[in-house]
VOKEBA-416347 format. One record per residue: x, y, z of N, C-alpha, C in turn; residue in one letter. Coordinates in steps of 0.02 Angstrom, whole numbers, plus 50000, padded with zeros to 5 digits. Layout:
% VOKEBA-416347
XYZXYZXYZa ...
//
This chain:
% VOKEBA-416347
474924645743667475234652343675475954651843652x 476134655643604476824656443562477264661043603x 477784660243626478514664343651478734665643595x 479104671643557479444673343514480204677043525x 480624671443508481224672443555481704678143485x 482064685143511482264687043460482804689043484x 483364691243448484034696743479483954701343408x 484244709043458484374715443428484724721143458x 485124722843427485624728043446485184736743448x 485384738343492485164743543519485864748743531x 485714756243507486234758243556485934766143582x 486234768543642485914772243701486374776343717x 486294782343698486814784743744486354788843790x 487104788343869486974788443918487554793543961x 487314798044018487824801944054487894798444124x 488364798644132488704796144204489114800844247x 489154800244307489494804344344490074799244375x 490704798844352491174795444397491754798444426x 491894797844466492104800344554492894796744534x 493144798144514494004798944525494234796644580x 494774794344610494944791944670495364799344713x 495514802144640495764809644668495324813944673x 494864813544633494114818744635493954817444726x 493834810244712493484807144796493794811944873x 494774809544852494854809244913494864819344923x 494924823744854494724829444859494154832344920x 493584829844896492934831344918492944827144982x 493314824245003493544822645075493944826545121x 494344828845074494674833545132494574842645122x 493954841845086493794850145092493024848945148x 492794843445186492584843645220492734844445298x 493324841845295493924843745334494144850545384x 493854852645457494034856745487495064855945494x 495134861445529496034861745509496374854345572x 495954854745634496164847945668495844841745647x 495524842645604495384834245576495824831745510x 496084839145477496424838845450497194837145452x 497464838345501498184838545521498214831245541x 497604828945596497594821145613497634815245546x 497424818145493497234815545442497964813345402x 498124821045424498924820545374499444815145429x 499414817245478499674813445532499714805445513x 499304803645521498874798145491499144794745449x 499294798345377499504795745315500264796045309x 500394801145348501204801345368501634792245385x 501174789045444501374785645472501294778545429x 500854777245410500764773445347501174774545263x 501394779045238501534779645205502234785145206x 502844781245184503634784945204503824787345144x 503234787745105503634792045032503444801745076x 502844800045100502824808645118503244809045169x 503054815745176503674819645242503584826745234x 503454830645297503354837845325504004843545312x 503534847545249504274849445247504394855545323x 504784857345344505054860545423505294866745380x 505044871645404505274878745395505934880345439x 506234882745413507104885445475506834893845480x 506674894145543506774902045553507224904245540x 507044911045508507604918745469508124918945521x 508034918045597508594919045649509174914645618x 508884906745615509434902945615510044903645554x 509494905645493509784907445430510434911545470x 510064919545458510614924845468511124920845505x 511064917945578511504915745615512164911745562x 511794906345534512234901045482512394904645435x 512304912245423512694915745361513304920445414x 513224920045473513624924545510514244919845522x 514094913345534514614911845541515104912045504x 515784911445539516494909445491516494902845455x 516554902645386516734895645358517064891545385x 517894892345386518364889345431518554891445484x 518664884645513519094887845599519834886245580x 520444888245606520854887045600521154881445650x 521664880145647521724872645676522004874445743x 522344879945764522504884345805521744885645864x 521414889245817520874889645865520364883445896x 520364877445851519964872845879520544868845928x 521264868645925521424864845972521524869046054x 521404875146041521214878646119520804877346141x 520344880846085519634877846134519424868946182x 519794865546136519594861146171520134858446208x 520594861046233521024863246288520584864346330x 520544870446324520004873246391519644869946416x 519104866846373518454862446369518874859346432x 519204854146411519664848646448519784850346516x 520144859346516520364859546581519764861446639x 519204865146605518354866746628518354858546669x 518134853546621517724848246643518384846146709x 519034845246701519564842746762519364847746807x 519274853746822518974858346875518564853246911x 517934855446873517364851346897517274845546919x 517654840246913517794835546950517994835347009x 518534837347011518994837947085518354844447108x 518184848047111517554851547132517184846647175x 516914841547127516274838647147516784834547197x 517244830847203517494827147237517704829547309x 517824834647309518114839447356517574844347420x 516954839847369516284844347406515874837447471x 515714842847519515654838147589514534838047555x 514704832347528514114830247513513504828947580x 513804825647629513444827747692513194831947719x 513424836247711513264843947737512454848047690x 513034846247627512294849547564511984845447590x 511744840647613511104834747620510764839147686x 511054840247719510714843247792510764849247770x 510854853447737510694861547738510024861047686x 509884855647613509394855647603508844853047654x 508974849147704508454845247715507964838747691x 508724836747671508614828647625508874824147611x 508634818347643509044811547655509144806947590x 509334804147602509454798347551509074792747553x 508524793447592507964786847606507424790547587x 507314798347577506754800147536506614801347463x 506934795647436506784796547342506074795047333x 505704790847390504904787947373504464792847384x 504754802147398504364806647438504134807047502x 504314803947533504124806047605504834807347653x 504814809547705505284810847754505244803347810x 506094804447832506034801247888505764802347941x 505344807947940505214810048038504564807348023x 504034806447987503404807847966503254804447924x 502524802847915502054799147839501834806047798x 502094810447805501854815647782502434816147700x 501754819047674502384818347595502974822947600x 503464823147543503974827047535503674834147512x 504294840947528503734846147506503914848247406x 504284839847382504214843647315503614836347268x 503204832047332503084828547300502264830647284x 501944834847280501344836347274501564842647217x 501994845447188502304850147167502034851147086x 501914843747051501644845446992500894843947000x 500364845747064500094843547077499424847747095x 499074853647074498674857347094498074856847141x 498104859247214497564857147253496824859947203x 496524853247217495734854047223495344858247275x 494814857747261494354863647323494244858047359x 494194851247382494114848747422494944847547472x 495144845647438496084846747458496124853647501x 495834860747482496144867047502495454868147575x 494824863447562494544863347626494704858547698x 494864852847660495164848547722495684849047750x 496244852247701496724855447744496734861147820x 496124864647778495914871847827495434868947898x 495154860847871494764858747932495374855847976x 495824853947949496324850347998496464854948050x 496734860248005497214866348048496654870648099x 496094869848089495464871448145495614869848219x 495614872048270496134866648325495574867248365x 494904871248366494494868648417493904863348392x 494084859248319493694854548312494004846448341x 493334843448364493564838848401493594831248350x 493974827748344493754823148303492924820948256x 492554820948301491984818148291491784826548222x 491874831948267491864836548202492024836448139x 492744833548144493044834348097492684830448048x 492584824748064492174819348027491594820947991x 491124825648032490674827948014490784831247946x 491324837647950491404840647926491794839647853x 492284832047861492424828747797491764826647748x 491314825247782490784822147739490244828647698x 490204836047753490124841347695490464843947646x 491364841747670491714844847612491504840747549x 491414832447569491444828047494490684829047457x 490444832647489489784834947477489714842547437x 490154844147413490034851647389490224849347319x 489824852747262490044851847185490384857247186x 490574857947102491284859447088490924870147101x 490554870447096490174878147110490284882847181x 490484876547215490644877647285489714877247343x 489384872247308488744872547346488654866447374x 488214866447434488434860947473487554855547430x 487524849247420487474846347369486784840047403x 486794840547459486584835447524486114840247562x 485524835447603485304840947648485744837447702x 485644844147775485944843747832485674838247868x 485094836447841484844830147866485074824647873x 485224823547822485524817347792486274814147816x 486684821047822487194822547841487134819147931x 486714824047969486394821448030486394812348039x 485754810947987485884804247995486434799447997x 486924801047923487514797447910487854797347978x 488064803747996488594802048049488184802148123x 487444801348131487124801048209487404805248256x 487244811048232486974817248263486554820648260x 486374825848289485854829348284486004836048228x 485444837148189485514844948146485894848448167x 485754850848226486264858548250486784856248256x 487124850248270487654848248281487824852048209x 487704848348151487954848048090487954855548051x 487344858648072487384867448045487974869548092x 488134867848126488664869948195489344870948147x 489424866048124490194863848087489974866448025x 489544865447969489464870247910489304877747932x 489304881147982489384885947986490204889247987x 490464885848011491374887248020491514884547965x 491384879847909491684877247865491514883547810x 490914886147810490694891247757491104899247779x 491424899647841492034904847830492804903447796x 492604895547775493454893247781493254897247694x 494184898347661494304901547622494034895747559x 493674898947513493484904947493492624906447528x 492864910547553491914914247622491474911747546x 491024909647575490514906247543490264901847529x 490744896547539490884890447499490314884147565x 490074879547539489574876047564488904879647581x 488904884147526487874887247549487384881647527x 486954882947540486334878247520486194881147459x 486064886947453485844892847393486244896947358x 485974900547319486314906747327486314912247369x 485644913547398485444919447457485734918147486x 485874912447519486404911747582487094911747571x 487364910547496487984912647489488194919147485x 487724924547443487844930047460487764932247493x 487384931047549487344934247634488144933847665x 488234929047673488844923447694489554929747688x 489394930447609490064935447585489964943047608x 489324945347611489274952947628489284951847698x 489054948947730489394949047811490074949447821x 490504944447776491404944547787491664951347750x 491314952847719491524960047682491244967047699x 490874965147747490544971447808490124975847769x 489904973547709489374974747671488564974447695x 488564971847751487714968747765487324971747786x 487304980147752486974984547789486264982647770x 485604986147794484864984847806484834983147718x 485004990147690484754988947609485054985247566x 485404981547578485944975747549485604972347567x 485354969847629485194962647658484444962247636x 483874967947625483314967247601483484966347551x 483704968647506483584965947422483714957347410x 484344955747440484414949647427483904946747456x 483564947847509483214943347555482624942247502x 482434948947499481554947547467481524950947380x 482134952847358482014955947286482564950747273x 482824945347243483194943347237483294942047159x 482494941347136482504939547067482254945847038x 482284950647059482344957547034482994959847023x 483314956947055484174958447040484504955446999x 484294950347016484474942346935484224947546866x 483604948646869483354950346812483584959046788x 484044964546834484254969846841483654976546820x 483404972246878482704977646890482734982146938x 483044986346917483064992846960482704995746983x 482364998746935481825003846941481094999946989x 481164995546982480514992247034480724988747092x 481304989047091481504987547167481604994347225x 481815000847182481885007847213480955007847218x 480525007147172479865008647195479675003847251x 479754999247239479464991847314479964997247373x 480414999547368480854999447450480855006447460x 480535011847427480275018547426481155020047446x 481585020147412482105023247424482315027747344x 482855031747367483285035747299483665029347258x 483505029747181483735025247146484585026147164x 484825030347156485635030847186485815026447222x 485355024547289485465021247333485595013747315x 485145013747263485045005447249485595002147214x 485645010247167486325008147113486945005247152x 487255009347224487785008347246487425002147292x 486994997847290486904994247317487034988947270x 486894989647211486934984647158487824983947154x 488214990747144488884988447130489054984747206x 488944986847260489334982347292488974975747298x 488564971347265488364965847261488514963847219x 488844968947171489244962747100489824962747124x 490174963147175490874961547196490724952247229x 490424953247232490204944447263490274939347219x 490624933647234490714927347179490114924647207x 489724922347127489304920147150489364912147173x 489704908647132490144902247139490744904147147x 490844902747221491474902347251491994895847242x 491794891247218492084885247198492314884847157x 492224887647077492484887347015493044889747018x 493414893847050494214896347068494774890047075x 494354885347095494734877847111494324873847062x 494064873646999493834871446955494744866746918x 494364859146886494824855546869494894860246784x 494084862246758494324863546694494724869746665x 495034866846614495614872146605495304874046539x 495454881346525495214884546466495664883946395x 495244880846344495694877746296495434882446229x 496074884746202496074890546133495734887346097x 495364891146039495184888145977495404890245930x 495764886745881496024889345826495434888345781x 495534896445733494954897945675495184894745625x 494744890045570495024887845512495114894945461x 494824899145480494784904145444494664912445452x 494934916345432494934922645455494494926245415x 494074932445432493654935445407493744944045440x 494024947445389494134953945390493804958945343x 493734963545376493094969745338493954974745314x 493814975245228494294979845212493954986545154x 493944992545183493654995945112492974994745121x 492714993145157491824992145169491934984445115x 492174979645108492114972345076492414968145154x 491924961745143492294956845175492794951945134x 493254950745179493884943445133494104939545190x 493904935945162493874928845185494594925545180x 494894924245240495714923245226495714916345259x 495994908045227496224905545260496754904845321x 496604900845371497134902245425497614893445424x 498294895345383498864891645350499474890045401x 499234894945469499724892745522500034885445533x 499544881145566499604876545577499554869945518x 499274870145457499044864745408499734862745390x 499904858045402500494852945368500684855245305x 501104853245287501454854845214501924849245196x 501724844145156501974838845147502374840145070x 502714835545059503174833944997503464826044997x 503664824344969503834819444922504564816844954x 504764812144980505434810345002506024812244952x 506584814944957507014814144911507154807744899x 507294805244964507654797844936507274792944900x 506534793144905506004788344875505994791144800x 506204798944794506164800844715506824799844684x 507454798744711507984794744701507924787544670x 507554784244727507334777444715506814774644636x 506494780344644505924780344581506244781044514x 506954783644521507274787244454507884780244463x 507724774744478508304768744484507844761644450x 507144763044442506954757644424507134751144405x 507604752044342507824747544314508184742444345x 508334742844409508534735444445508174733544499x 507444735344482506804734444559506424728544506x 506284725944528505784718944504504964723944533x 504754720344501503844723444484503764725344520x 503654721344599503454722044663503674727344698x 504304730044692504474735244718504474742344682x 504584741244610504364747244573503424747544589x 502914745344589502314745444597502234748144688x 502464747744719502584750744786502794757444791x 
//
């Protein structure tokens, strides 16, 4: 068997698609929402000191810096700071002259409470909880403290339903359990979640919802017969705003039902979310969309997107070459 070894030139043409490093990082940042974007610029800011943000000067400050006088005269700047001089000598002999003892006892504050607490007490200072927003468990154990016909052993009880309620305001545990933990009996424990479910906000530790909205139309003197049947036994006729077949089940005038319905939407249904940790956070639109003339237009939103430029001093530097060795012109 013969191999026949040969060479020959061939030629082919061929299309290619090649991707630019500017093409690339393009199609990178038009994928780009406006906060991934800004992080991005952020980003390249800190790594790289040729860029820099250019800062808009508000029109105020302008006008202001065109209002001013060019020169001061030498007259007027050595008064002023005359005055300046004789202001700050006031204020000294002021502060020196002031019975610092006294301000200490008319505020109500020693010089041994910088750690927040008072000398009489373990109790905190009243500005040290100040950047500090009570929780719904915080605004119930307070209200169980100040309870004065609970007896210790209550109270206890009653700490372990507060740590027991989610953030909805519903109690999360059965009463059972509760029973067991601290060795008592049930009624003991419905005993104390009954007084704990008036503490503010009325509702708060139901098992349900029926029992939370019972809870609230009793404190709101709402709990007349036809209020208390619907919730009791139409409940998911009301969820679902079934009117008309709840006036047929209870042979009453639909009127009736209606003003039964508004005063049952006055009821929180989660009484807990009022003391909710989450805070409601804006969304900025990458983009605006307005109907003009019967057309839609599509408007970028340019508020916030960075606006970078070029250092002066690095384009200074760039226009000096001639005494940078490779390494630093190539930088």
């Amino acid at each position: 068997m013969a191999i026949n070894l040969s060479q020959n030139l061939r030629l082919t043409q061929s299309q290619q698609l090649v991707l630019t490093p500017q093409l690339q990082q393009a199609i990178k940042l038009l994928q780009l929402n406006q906060l991934e974007l800004a992080a991005m610029v952020s980003q390249e800011m800190e790594i790289n000191p040729v860029l820099e943000e250019e800062m808009e000067i508000p029109s105020e400050v302008e006008e202001e810096a065109d209002n001013e006088p060019e020169k001061t005269s030498p007259k007027t700047a050595e008064t002023s700071l005359a005055d300046a001089h004789e202001q700050q000598q006031e204020s000294r002999e002021a502060l020196r002259e002031m019975d610092w003892s006294q301000y200490c006892d008319n505020r109500g504050v020693s010089g041994s409470s910088r750690s927040g607490y008072n000398d009489n007490d373990d109790m905190p200072a009243w500005d040290y909880n100040l950047s500090k927003n009570p929780t719904l468990a915080d605004h119930l154990l307070w209200q169980l403290q100040m309870t004065p016909s609970l007896s210790k052993l209550d109270k206890h009880i009653g700490e372990i339903i507060i740590y027991n309620i989610n953030d909805d305001g519903y109690l999360d545990t059965l009463v059972e359990d509760i029973a067991m933990e601290s060795a008592v009996s049930v009624p003991e424990v419905e005993n104390i979640l009954s007084k704990i479910q008036q503490f503010d906000p009325v509702g708060i530790a139901s098992r349900n919802l029926k029992e939370c909205i019972l809870i609230q139309m009793n404190y709101l003197g709402i709990n007349n017969e036809l209020n208390t049947t619907i919730i009791n036994e139409h409940l998911n006729l009301l969820q679902n705003k079934n009117y008309k077949k709840i006036t047929r089940l209870l042979k009453v005038d639909e009127e009736l039902v209606l003003e039964a319905m508004r005063n049952i939407l006055t009821i929180d249904p989660k009484p807990g979310r009022q003391y909710g940790q989450n805070t409601t956070q804006a969304i900025t639109p990458d983009v605006y969309v307005f109907k003009h003339d019967g057309d839609w237009i599509i408007v970028l939103n340019e508020e916030r997107t960075p606006r970078l430029s070029v250092s002066r001093y690095y384009r200074d530097l760039a226009d000096q070459q001639k005494g940078f060795n490779s390494m630093t012109r190539n930088y």
